[in-house]
C-alpha positions, 0 to 999 in steps of 0.5 A: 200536501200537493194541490190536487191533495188540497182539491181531494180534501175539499171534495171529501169535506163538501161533496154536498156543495158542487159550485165551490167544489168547480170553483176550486177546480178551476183554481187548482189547475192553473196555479200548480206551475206557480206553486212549485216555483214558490216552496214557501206557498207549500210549505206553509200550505197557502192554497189549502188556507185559502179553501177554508173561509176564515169564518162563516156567519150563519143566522135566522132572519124573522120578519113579517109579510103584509098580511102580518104572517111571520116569515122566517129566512136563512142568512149567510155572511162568509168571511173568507180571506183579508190577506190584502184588506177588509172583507168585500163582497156582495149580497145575494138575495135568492131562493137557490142561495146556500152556503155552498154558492156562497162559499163559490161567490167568496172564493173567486171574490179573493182573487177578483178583488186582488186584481184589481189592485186595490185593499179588498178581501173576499166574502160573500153573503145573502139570504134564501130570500126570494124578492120577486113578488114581495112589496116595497114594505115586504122587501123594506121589513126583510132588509132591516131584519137582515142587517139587525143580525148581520151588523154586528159582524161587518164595518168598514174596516172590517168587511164591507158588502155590496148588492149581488143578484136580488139586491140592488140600489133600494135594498142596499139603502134600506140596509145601510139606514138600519145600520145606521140606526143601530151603530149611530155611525155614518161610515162607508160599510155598505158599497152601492148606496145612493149617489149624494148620501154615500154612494158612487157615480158610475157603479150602477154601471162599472161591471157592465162597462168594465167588462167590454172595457176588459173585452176591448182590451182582449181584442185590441191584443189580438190587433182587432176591435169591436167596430162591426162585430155582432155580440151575443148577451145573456142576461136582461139585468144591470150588468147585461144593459150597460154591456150592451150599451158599452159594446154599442158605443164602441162600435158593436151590434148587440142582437140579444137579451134573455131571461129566466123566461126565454131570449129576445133577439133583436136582427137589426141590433138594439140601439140607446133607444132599445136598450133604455127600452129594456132597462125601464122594463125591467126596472118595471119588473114587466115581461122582456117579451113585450118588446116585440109588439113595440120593435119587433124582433122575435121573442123565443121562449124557453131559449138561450141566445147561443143559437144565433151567429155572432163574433162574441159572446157575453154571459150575463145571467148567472153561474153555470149557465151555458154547458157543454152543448150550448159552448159547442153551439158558440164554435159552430155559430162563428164565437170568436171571444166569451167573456164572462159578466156573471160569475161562472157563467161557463160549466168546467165541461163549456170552458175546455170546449171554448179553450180547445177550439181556441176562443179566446175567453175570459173568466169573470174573476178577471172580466167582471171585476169593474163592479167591485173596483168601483165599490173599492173607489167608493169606500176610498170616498166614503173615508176622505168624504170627498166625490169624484165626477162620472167622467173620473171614475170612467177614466180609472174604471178603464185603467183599473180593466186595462191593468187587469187585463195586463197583468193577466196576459202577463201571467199567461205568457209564463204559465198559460197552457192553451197554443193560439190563444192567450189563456187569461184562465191561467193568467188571472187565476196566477196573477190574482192568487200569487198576490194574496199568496204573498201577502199571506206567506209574509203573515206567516201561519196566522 
């Protein structure tokens, strides 16, 4: 069976779920070079393994609101790969979670997770469940039910989750507490806890600050730097905060945030004082908007940032994002670099737009791949029971970004397909699919 064989029969078998479809796509198309220098990834049909999830872990969560009312949520657990080490991926509590958007998030944790060089699998999981708006005691009871049914299928040698979009510190935490409970053991299996009882210093900001480490890297290989370049975030969340903050400290002059709401633009640039700003707001769960009756700046509702003129672009917020019309605003506003802090930002239809007008992009299964790095580091501390300060993880965070980036502009130069530009699309998706393809050849069919 060829790749395009491989992609057809993932399009007949799940026409219903479009984001693992894309993801596929995309995928497919810069590996075939690849598979056909390697006959033992055909013959023993790798690509068409790793399209199918080793399993998937579907379950009812019931809890109860403040009013006492019995609530009743979907949960999802999908284990697709452990060809390199245990199944690691996050959490996502949100109403537009499905199996589909799992299956999407798991397939490119795979290859994210291989680049980063360190013995993680891939999987993703998370509920329906829409967190805004419940309370502390609301979103506490839906965590411990959650864990009540998924425990029994993770552990840390096994499949370790994290935090994603909805999930944060608290609710990893109240996780991690019912997981103890129930198995009485006190083992790294949740990344993402609390520094002192388990946790690691630096996640809270590893995918944000890898990111910029990763585009420094890029602009560094094309013997350019952020020193003076105007930067376009999406997104007001962890990983958009601590982008901006990297980006500032290296010299860049951040000019927006955004949200479901609309986009804050900010001409002057958002300093420290600006960014913590936005942090406590948001951390508050008040409006982004109230920024402007405190520094001023202009808040448009309904809005994308991509309408302003800029160097770089950061899409922050979520998966398929910015589309093709909105890319096509990027090249006329002057965009230079995209790279990728959440997962897919980019539309299939904005992603050739960026490439053939030669921008240099990086997907976020190689540019947003910090976050899970550091919660590979803390599972190595959580099993050796020892902890390692801010500046040490910082110092490997960018030697983890620096390799990824490496070996991706490495693979790009034997297979990349874009003239100008390095095409760290291909790069990324050879360098992370031929190792675990390697690993799975040496298994043999199992």
């Amino acid at each position: 069976m060829s790749i395009q064989s491989a992609v057809e029969q993932v399009q007949k078998n799940y026409a219903h779920q479009p984001e693992f479809i894309q993801a596929v796509q995309e995928v497919a198309m810069t590996i075939e070079q690849v598979y056909a220098d390697n006959p033992k990834f055909a013959e023993l049909k790798v690509f068409e393994r790793l399209c199918e999830p080793d399993r998937i872990i579907s379950f009812r969560v019931n809890w109860e609101n403040d009013k006492g009312e019995v609530q009743v949520n979907r949960g999802w657990r999908v284990q697709f790969s452990n060809a390199i080490g245990p199944y690691k991926g996050g959490l996502r509590f949100h109403p537009t979670v499905n199996e589909g958007v799992l299956k999407f998030l798991g397939f490119e944790q795979i290859f994210k997770n291989a680049l980063t060089g360190l013995p993680m699998g891939g999987g993703k999981g998370g509920s329906d469940f829409d967190p805004k708006g419940k309370s502390d005691a609301e979103i506490r009871r839906f965590c411990y039910a959650f864990m009540r049914e998924l425990h029994k299928n993770i552990g840390k040698d096994m499949d370790v989750p994290a935090g994603d979009i909805g999930v944060g510190g608290r609710e990893v935490n109240y996780m991690f507490a019912m997981y103890k409970n129930l198995t009485r053991e006190y083992e790294g299996v949740l990344t993402g806890k609390g520094v002192g009882f388990g946790g690691s210093l630096i996640r809270t900001e590893a995918t944000g600050y890898g990111l910029v480490y990763f585009l420094d890297n890029m602009l560094k290989a094309n013997n350019d730097s952020l020193t003076g370049k105007t930067v376009l975030v999406s997104g007001a969340g962890n990983v958009a905060q601590y982008a901006a903050e990297k980006a500032l400290q290296l010299g860049g002059k951040v000019i927006t945030f955004s949200d479901s709401q609309g986009t804050l633009h900010d001409a002057d640039g958002f300093t420290q004082e600006k960014i913590d700003w936005v942090k406590a707001q948001k951390d508050a769960r008040k409006p982004l908007s109230d920024y402007v009756s405190v520094f001023g700046g202009e808040w448009l509702a309904g809005e994308k940032p991509w309408k302003f003129t800029a160097d770089i672009a950061l899409p922050c917020a979520t998966q398929n994002e910015v589309n093709e019309d909105e890319a096509r605003q990027m090249v006329a506003n002057g965009i230079k670099y995209v790279a990728e802090g959440a997962n897919m930002p980019l539309t299939a239809e904005a992603i050739d737009v960026v490439r053939d007008n030669g921008i240099a992009y990086a997907p976020g299964k190689a540019a947003n791949a910090g976050g899970v790095a550091v919660s590979g580091l803390e599972m190595s501390q959580n099993s050796v029971r020892q902890y390692k300060s801010f500046a040490e993880l910082d110092e490997k965070l960018q030697n983890i970004m620096k390799n990824i980036h490496d070996n991706s502009r490495a693979a790009a130069e034997k297979y990349g397909t874009t003239k100008g530009t390095i095409d760290y699309m291909t790069g990324a998706n050879v360098a992370g699919f031929t190792q675990v393809a390697n690993a799975l050849v040496a298994y043999g069919i199992l």
